[in-house]
C-alpha positions as CSV (number, residue, x, y, z in Angstrom):
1,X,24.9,-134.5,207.4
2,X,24.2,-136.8,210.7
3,X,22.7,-135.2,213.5
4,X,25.4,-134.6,216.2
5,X,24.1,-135.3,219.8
6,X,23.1,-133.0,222.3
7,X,25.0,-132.2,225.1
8,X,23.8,-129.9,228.4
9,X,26.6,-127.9,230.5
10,X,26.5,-128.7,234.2
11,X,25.4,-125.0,234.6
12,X,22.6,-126.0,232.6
13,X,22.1,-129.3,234.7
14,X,22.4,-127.8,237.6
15,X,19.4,-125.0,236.9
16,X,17.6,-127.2,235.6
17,X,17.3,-129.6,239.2
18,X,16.9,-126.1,240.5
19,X,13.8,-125.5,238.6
20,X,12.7,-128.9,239.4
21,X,13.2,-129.0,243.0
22,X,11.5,-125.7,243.1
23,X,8.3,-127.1,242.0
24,X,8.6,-129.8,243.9
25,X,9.0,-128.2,247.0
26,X,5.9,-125.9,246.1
27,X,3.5,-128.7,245.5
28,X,4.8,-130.7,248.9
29,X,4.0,-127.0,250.7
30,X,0.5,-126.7,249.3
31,X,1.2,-123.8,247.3
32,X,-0.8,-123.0,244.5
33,X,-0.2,-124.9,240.7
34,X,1.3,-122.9,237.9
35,X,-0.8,-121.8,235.6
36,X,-0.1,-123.9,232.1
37,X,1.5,-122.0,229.5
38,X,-0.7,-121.7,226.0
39,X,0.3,-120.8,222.2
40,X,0.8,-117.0,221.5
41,X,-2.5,-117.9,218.9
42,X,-2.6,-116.7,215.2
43,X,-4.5,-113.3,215.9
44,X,-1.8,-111.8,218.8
45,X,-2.3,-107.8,218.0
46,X,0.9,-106.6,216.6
47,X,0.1,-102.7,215.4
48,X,-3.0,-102.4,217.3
49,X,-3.0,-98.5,218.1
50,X,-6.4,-98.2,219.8
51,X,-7.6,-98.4,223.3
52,X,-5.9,-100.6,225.8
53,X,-7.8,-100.2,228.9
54,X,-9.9,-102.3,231.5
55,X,-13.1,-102.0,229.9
56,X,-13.1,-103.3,226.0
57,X,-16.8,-102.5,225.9
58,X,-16.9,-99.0,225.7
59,X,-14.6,-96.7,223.5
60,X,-14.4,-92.6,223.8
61,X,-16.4,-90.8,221.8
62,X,-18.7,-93.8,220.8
63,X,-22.3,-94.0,222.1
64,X,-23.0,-97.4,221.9
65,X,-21.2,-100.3,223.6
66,X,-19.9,-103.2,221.9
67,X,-22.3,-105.9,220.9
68,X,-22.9,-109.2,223.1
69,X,-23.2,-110.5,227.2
70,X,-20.9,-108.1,228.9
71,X,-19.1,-110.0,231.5
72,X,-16.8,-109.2,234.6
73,X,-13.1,-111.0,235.0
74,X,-11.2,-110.5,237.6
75,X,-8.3,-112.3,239.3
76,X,-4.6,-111.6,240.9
77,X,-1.4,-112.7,239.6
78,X,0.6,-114.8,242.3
79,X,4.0,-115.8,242.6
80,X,4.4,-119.7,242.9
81,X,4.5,-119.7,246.6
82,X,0.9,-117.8,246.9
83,X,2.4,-113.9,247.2
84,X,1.1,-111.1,244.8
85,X,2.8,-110.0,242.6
86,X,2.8,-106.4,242.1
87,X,3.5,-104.4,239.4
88,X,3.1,-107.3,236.4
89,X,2.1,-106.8,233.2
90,X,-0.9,-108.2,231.6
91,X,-1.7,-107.8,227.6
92,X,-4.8,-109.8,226.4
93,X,-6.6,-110.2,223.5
94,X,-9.8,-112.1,222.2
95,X,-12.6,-112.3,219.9
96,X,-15.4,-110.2,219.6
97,X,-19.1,-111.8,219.6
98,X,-19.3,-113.2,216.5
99,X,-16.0,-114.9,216.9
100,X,-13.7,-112.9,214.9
101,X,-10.8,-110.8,215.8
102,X,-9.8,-107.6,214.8
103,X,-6.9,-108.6,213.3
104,X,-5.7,-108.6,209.6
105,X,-4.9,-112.3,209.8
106,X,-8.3,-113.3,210.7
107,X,-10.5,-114.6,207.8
108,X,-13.3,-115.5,209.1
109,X,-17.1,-114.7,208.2
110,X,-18.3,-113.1,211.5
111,X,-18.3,-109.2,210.9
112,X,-15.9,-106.8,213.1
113,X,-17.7,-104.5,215.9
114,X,-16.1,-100.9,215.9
115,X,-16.8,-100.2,219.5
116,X,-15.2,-103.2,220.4
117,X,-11.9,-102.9,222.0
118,X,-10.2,-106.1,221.9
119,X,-7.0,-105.8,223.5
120,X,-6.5,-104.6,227.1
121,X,-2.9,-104.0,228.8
122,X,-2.9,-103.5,232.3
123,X,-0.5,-103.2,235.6
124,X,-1.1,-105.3,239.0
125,X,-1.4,-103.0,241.9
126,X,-0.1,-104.0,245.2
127,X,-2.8,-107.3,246.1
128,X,-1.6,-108.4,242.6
129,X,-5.2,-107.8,241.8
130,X,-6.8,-107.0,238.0
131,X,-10.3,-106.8,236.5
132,X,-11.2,-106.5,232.9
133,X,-14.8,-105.5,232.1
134,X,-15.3,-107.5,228.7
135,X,-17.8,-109.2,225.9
136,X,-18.2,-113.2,226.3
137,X,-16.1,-114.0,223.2
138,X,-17.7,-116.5,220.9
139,X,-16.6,-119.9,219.6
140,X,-14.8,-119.7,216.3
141,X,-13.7,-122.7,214.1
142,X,-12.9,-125.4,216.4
143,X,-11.9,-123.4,218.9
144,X,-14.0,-123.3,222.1
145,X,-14.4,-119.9,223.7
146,X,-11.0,-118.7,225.4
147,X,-9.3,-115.1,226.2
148,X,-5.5,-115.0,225.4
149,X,-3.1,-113.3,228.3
150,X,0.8,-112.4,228.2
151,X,1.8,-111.8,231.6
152,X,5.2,-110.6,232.5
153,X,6.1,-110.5,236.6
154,X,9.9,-109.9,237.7
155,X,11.4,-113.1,236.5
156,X,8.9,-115.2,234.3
157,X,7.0,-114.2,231.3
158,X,3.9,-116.5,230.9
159,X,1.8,-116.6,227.4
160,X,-1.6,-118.1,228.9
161,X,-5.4,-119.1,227.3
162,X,-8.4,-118.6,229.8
163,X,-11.1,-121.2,228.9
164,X,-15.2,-120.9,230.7
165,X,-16.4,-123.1,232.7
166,X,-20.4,-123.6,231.2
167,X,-18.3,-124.7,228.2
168,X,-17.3,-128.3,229.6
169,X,-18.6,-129.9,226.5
170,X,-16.9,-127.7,223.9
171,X,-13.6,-127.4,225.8
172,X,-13.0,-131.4,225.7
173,X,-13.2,-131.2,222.0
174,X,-10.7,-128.1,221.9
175,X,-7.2,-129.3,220.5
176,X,-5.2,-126.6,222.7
177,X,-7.8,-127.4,225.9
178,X,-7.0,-131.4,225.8
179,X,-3.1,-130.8,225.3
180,X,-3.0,-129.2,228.9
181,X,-4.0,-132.5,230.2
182,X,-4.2,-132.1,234.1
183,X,-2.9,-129.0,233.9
184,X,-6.5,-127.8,232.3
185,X,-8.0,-127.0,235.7
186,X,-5.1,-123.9,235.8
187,X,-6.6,-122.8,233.1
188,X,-10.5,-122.5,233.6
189,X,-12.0,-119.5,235.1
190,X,-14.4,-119.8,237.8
191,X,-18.3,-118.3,237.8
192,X,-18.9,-116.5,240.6
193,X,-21.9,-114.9,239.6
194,X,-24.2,-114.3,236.8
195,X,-21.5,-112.7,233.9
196,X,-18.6,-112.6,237.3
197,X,-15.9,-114.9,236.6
198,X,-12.7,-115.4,238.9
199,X,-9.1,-116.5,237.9
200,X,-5.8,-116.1,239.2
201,X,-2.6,-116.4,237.3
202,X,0.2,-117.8,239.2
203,X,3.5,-117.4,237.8
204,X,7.8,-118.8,238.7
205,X,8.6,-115.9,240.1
206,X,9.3,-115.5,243.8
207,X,9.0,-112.6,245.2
């Protein structure tokens, strides 16, 4: 069987210079970059039926907090002229601090930590504006340090990896890191302060 070539519609054409000139037009206005879209990952947490809130180092009823550097992130999600975006929906996801997730799928040797949350789903208010307070996940296989994000706004869903800054030398040798190519800087928090990091996620939409 030969392959048959592919053919676009001029709908499809047509949305598609759309699309482009859109960007275009954003960069030559100074608005902010897209943030690059990442892989969904191995671990996403399909079934997960514990706590989802803004703080994945502390679950009810337990005493004791979740082992590792607690840190702060915080950030707004923007539409890709520079306007919040309210009302978006953010699921993430990470590793704990021994580098392993709490998911079935995850083989690794670091152990699990039962007050650690892992997963956090949370709702822009009106600035756009979210914070999580989390654990500084560890490296695991060749991966460098990262926190996963899914972010849905009104007209663009966005599957996203946030990489640390201190980890310059571990993020060039990260496979996913180097495949964003320029586009990496979208992707890398900034340190604000001590354990305070800072990044915004901009999205298509327009509000």
């Amino acid at each position: 069987m030969t392959d048959q070539p592919q053919t676009i519609s001029r709908r499809a054409f047509a949305g598609y210079a759309l699309l482009v000139g859109a960007l275009a037009a954003t960069r030559a206005l100074g608005a902010p970059t897209l943030t690059a879209e990442s892989p969904m990952g191995p671990f996403y947490p399909t079934g997960y039926a514990g706590e989802d809130d803004f703080d994945l180092t502390l679950l009810k009823g337990h005493r004791a907090r979740a082992l590792g550097d607690v840190i702060e992130v915080s950030g707004r999600v923007l539409d890709r002229l520079g306007n919040p975006v309210r009302g978006a929906k953010i699921e993430l996801w990470q590793a704990n601090a021994a580098g392993r997730y709490a998911h079935r799928n995850d083989r690794s040797a670091g152990p699990l930590d039962p007050n650690f949350q892992g997963v956090a789903r949370l709702v822009t208010g009106a600035s756009g504006e979210w914070r999580i307070r989390t654990i500084r996940p560890n490296f695991y296989g060749p991966r460098t340090r990262h926190i996963h994000f899914d972010v849905s706004g009104r007209a663009h869903r966005l599957m996203a990896q946030m990489y640390f800054p201190e980890d310059a030398d571990r993020n060039a040798t990260d496979a996913l890191y180097r495949d964003l190519g320029s586009d990496a800087a979208t992707s890398l928090a900034r340190l604000e302060a001590p354990a305070t990091y800072r990044w915004d996620i901009v999205l298509m939409d327009k509000v």
